[in-house]
N, C-alpha and C positions, 0 to 999 in steps of 0.2 A: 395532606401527607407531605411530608420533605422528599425536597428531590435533591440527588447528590450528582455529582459531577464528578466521576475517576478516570484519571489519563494507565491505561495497561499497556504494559511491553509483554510480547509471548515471541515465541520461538513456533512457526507455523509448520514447521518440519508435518508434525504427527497425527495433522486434523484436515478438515476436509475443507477448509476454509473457514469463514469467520463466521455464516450464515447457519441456522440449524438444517442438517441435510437427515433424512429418513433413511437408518440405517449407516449415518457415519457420524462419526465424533466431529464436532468444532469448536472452536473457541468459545463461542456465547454459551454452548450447552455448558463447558465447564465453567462459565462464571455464575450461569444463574444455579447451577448445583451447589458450586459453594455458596452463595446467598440463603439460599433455601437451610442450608446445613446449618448458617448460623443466626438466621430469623424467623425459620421456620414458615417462609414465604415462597409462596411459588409467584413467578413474573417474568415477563419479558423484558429485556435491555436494550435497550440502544443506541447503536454505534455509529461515529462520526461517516464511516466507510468500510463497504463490504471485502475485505481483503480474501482475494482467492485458495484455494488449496496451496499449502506450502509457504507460501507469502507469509513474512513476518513483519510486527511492527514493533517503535520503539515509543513509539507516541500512540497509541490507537484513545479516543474520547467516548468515553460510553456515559452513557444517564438513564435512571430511575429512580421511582418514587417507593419509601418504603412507610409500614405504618408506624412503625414507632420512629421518634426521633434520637436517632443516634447519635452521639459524637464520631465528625468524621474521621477522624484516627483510629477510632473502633473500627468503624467499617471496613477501614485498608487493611487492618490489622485481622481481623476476626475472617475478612474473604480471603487472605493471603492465610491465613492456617489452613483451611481448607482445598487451596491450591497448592500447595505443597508439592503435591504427586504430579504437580502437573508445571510443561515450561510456560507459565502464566503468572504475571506478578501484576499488582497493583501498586503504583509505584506513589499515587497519589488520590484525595477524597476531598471533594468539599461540597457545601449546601450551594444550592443555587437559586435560582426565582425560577418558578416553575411554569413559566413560559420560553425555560434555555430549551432547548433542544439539540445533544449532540453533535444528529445528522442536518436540521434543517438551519441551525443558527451560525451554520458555520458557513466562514467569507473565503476558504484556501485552504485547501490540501497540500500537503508535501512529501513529495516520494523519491527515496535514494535506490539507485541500482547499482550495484556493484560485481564488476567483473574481475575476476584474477587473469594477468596476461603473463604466463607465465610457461614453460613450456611443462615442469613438474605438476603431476595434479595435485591439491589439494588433500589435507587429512584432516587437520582441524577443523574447517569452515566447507567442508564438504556439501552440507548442506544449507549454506547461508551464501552461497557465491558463486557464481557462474565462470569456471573455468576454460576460456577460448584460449590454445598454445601455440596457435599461429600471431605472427605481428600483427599490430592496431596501430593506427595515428590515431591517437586521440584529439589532436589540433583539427586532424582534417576531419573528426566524429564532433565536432564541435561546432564545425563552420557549416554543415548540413545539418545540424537540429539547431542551428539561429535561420534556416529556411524555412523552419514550420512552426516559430512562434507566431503570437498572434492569433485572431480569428479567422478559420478555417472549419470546411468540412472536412472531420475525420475519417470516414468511413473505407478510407482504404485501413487504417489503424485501426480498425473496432470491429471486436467478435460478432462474428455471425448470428449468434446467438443473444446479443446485446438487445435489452429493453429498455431503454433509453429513447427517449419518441425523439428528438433529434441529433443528428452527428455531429451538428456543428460545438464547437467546445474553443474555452479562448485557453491558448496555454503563455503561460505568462512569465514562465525560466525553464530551459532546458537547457541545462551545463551541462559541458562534459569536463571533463580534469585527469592526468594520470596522477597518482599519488605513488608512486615507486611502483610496485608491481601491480598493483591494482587502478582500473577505470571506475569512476566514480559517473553517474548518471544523475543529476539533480531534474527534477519536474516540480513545478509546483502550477497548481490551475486554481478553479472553484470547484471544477466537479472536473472527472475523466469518466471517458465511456468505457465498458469493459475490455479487458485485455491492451487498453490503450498504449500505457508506457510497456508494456513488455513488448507490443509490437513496433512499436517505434523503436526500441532498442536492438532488439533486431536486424532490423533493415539501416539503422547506423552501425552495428558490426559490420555490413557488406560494406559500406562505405569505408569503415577502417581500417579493410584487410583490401580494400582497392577492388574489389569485385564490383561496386558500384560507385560511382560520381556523386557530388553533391546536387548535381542538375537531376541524377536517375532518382534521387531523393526527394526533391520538389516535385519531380514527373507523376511520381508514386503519388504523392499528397493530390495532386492535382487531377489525376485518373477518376478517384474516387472510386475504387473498386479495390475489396479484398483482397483478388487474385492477385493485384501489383504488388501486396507486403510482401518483407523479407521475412524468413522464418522467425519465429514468433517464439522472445528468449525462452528460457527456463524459469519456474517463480523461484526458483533459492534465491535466488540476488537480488529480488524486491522488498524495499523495508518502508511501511509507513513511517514516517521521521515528523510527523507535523500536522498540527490541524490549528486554522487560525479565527478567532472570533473576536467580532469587534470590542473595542478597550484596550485593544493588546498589537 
């Protein structure tokens, strides 16, 4: 059977994350719906990374194998009829050797946060953007997330509830940037543990509103205990932006 390769942009406002949850909508339930709709196939998909409730991506990699061979421009085209009703597009389709795998052949993830610093709230991007209306340094939110690149245990960062067998993780760019009224949050790793960048971004808000040091920010990392994050952002302002596999 062919196996195809589609990079999806969705808008994670309305689901309950990326994962199939029992009793709530998510993203993969509405892609393998439309699939089924136009192959009359029931299957499972598989995705580069499990993006949480509200969390959006613009780059998300999903693969499966279907029985008939289709032209890939069919398939974007024929699953995007179906998504319609839904903020879920398929922006691209191709064959692959079906030893790719999404989630397992992938070398780097990448993920943008972005916060509105602004004192006015938000109405357009209400739900794609995390509005803090007190001041940030962004320089000094920049110069404590170059304290936790590198290999490190995360585990002050990473959900309680994280199943990931260990915390250690290499994070390999954490930028920060003002871009006019907006903070931009760049991460990119191989793999993150749950909740990782929203909790990092967090506890760099404290530091750019001066409620915390760049030292109380290494301290944290270096405790290795939950209790030391800073509060733990909001998902609106999380966007998959990237997934990198070797060739490229």
């Amino acid at each position: 059977m062919p196996r195809y390769k589609l990079i999806v942009e969705y808008d994670g406002t309305p689901y309950a994350g990326w994962q199939h949850q029992k009793g709530h909508r998510s993203v993969q339930q509405a892609i393998e719906e439309a699939i089924l709709g136009f192959s009359g196939q029931t299957l499972r998909i598989h995705a580069a990374g499990r993006t949480d409730s509200g969390v959006h991506a613009t780059h998300q990699v999903i693969d499966f194998d279907l029985e008939r061979d289709w032209k890939p421009d069919t398939v974007r085209d024929a699953i995007n009829a179906y998504l319609k009703p839904e903020p879920v597009t398929i922006l691209s389709a191709k064959k692959v050797d079906e030893t790719f795998s999404a989630r397992m052949s992938a070398r780097k993830r990448h993920y943008l946060y972005r916060i509105l610093n602004r004192r006015p709230h938000p109405s357009l991007e209400r739900n794609r953007i995390w509005h803090v209306p007190w001041p940030l340094d962004a320089d000094l939110m920049h110069e404590g997330a170059q304290r936790l690149l590198g290999k490190h245990d995360f585990t002050t960062f990473r959900a309680a509830e994280c199943q990931a067998n260990s915390p250690l993780r290499t994070l390999d760019v954490l930028d920060v940037v003002r871009a006019g009224e907006e903070i931009h949050i760049r991460a990119s790793a191989r793999s993150f543990l749950h909740h990782q960048v929203r909790s990092i971004v967090g506890s760099l808000a404290l530091v750019g509103s001066g409620r915390w040091s760049v030292q109380d920010l290494e301290d944290a990392l270096k405790a290795c205990e939950r209790a030391r994050c800073g509060p733990m952002a909001p998902s609106a302002g999380l966007y998959l932006v990237g997934v990198d596999y070797d060739g490229k």
